[in-house]
C-alpha positions in Angstrom: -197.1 -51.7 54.6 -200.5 -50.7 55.1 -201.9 -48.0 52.5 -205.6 -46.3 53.4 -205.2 -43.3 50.8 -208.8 -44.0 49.0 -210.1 -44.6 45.6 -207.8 -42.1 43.8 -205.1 -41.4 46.3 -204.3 -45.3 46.8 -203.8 -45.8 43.2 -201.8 -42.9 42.4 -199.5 -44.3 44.8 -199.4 -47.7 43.2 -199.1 -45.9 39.9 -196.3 -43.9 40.9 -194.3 -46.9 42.5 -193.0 -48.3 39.3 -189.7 -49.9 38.8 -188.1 -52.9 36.8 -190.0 -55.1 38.5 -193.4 -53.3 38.7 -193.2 -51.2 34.9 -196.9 -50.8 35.2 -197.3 -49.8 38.4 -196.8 -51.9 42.0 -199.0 -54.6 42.8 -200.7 -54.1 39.3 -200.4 -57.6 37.2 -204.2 -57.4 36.6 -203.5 -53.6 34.6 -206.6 -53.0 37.2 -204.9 -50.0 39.8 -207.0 -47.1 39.2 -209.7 -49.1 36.7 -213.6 -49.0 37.9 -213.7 -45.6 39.7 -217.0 -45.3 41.3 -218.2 -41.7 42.3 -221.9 -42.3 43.8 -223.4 -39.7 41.3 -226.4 -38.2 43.2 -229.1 -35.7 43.5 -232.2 -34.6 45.9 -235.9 -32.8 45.8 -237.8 -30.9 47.8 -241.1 -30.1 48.6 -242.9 -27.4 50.8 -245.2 -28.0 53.5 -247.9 -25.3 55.2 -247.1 -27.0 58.5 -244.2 -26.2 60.5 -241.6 -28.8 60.3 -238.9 -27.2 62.1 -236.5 -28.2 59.3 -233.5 -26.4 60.2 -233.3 -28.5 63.8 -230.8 -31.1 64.3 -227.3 -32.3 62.5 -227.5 -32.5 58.8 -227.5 -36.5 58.7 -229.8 -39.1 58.3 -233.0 -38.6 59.5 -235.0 -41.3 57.5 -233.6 -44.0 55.0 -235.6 -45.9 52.5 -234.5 -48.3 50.6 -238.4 -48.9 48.8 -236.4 -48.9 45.1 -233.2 -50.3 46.1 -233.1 -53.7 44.1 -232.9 -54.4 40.8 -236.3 -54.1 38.7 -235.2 -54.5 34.9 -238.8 -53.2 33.9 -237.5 -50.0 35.0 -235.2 -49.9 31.9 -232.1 -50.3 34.5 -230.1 -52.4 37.2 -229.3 -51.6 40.8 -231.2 -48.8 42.6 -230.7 -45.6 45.0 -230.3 -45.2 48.6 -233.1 -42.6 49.8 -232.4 -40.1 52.6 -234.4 -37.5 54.4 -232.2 -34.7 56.0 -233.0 -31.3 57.6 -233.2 -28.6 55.6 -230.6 -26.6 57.1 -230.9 -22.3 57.2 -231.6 -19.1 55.0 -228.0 -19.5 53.1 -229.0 -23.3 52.0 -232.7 -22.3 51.1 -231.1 -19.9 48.7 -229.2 -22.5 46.9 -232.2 -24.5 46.3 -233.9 -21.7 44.7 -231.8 -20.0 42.9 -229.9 -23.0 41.4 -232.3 -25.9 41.2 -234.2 -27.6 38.3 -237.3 -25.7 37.6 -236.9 -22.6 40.1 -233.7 -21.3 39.1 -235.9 -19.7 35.9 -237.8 -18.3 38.6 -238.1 -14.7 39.8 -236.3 -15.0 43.3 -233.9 -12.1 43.8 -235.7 -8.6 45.1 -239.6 -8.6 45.5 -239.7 -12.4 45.4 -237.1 -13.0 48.2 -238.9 -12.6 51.5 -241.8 -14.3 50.0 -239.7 -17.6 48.7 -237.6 -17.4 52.3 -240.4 -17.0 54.6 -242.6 -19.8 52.6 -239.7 -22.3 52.8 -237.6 -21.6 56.0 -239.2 -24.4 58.4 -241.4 -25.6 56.0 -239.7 -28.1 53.7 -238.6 -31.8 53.8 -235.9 -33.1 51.5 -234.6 -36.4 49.9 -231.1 -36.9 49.4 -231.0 -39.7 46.8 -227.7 -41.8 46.2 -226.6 -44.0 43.6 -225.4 -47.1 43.3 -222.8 -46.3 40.6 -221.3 -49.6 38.3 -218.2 -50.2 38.0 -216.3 -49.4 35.0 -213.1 -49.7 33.2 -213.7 -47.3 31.1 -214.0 -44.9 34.8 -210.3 -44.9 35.7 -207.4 -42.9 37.2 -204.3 -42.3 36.1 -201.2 -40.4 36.4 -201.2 -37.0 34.9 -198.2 -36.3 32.0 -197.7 -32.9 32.9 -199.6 -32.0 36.5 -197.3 -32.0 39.4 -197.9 -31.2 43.6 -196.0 -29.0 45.0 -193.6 -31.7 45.8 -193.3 -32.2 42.0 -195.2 -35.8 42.2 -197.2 -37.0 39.4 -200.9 -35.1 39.8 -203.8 -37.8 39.9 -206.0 -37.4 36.8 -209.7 -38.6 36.9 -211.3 -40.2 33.9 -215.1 -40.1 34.2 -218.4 -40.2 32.6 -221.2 -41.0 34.0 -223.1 -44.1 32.4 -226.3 -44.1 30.5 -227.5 -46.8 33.6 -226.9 -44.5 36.3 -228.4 -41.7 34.4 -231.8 -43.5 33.9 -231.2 -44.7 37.6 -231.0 -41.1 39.1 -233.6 -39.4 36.5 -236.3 -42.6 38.2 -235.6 -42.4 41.4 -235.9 -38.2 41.4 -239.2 -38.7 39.8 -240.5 -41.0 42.4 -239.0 -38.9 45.1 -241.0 -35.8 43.7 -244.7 -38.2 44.1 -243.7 -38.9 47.4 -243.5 -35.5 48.6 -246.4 -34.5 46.3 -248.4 -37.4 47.7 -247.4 -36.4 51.6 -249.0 -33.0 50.8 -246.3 -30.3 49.5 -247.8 -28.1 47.4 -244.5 -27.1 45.7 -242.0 -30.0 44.9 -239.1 -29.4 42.4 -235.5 -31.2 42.2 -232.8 -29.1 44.1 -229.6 -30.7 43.1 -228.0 -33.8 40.4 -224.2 -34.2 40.8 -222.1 -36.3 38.9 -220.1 -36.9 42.7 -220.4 -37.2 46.1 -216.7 -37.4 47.4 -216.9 -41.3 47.4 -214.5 -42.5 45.7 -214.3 -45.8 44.8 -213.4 -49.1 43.3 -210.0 -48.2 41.7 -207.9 -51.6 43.8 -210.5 -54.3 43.0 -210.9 -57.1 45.8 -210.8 -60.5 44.6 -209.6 -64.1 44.7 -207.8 -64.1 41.1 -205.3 -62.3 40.8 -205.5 -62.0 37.2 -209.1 -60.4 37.6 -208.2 -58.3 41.0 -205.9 -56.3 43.0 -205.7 -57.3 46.5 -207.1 -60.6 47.9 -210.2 -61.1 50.2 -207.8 -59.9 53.2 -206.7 -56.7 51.2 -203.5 -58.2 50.2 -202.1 -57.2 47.3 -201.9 -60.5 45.0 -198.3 -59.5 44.0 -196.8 -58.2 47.1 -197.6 -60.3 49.7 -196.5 -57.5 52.7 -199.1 -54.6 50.8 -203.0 -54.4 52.0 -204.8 -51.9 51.2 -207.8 -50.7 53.6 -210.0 -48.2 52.2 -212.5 -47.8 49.8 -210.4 -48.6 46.8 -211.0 -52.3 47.3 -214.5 -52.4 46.5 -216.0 -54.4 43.9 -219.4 -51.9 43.3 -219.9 -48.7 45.3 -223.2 -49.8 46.8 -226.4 -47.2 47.2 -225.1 -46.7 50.9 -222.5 -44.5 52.3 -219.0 -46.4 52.2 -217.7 -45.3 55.9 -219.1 -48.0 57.7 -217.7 -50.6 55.4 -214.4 -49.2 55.1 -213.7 -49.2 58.4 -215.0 -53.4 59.2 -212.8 -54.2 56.1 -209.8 -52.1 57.6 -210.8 -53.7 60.9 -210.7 -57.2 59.1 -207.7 -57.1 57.8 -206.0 -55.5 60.8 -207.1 -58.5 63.1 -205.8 -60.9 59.9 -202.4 -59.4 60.3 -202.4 -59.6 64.1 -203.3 -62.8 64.0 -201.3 -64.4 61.1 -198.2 -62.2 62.4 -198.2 -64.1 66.5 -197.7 -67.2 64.1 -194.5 -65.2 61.7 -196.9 -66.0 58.9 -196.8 -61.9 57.6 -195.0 -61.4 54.2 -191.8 -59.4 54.5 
């Protein structure tokens, strides 16, 4: 049985499998399914530019990554680090949103007279960093099953338990800073931060990988210590979110553990 439902749909499942044998939940001896939930908390800046950067070009992906402030530098009053990304700006409809609801403009006279002024002045003329976190893992960051919230098949509702942590605030609250010099330093002569989330749709972390069983979820393989025919192949399993996005990893772990049960399967060696 092969389950790929992510960081909160994965252990809903588990949760929602109990039985005599599993009163806490399948594959969940550790009390771990649905502990460290990861969200990748995040934010971004932008600055605008007098020259014409044709912005708006081009998918709305990476364009640049530095990772300058990645590692961990405890003088910063914080572990881990962020992921930086430049993307294209995008058209009139995202332009608003960075005026109108961003730190330090959304005080700002935008709406009537303003408008044209703002739109024309930033349309094709500004750069923006995306800037990710690498979010900790904690216990305390969980999912659970919800008492009363059902789906419409009348299945327990997942409910997410979250607050982000004081490290990932001082993290995010650095790393904008910084982000603003650079664009101030490459010449913008307006630079404010557009955006802070407390998620960016990755979630994470809630199947922990690891060899003990009593400290872990699934094994190395993503195996579920306590039932041997269960992996698990999707973000769930990881043991810190990263600064990165989590696609590419997801899918060489699924890949990983699908050649591990090809290969140990030729040989009848696959729980059932």
């Amino acid at each position: 049985v092969i389950v790929g439902a992510n960081g909160i749909g994965t252990p809903r499942l588990l949760l929602m499998s109990a039985s005599e044998r599993f009163q806490n939940g399948l594959a969940n001896s550790s009390g771990l399914v649905g502990k460290r939930l990861m969200l990748h908390p995040h934010g971004s800046s932008a600055g605008i530019f007098d020259d014409d950067l044709e912005d708006w070009v081009g998918p709305a992906g990476e364009q640049l990554v530095s990772l300058q402030f990645y590692e961990t530098d405890k003088s910063r009053g914080f572990v881990r680090g962020c992921k930086w990304i430049l993307m294209c700006t995008g058209g009139p409809q995202q332009m608003v949103e960075r005026w109108d609801k961003g730190e330090g403009t959304r005080d700002e006279p935008f709406w009537g007279t303003e408008f044209t002024r703002k739109m024309q002045d930033s349309i094709g003329h500004m750069m923006e960093w995306q800037i990710i976190n690498e979010d900790l893992p904690e216990e305390t960051n969980y999912v659970s099953l919800d008492p009363t919230l059902t789906d419409s098949d009348g299945l327990p509702a997942p409910k997410i338990h979250y607050r982000t942590s004081e490290n990932t605030r001082l993290m995010l609250d650095f790393h904008l800073q910084r982000s603003l010099e650079s664009l101030r330093e490459a010449g913008a002569k307006k630079a404010w931060i557009t955006r802070r989330r407390v998620s960016s749709g990755h979630n994470l972390g809630t199947c922990k990988m690891g060899n003990d069983p009593e400290t872990s979820v699934v094994n190395r393989w993503g195996q579920a210590h306590d039932v041997p025919n269960l992996y698990l192949i999707d973000g769930s399993v990881f043991t810190t979110s990263t600064g990165v996005n989590p696609t590419a990893t997801i899918c060489a772990l699924a890949k990983r553990t699908a050649t591990y049960i090809a290969d140990n399967a030729r040989q009848l060696e696959v729980a059932s």
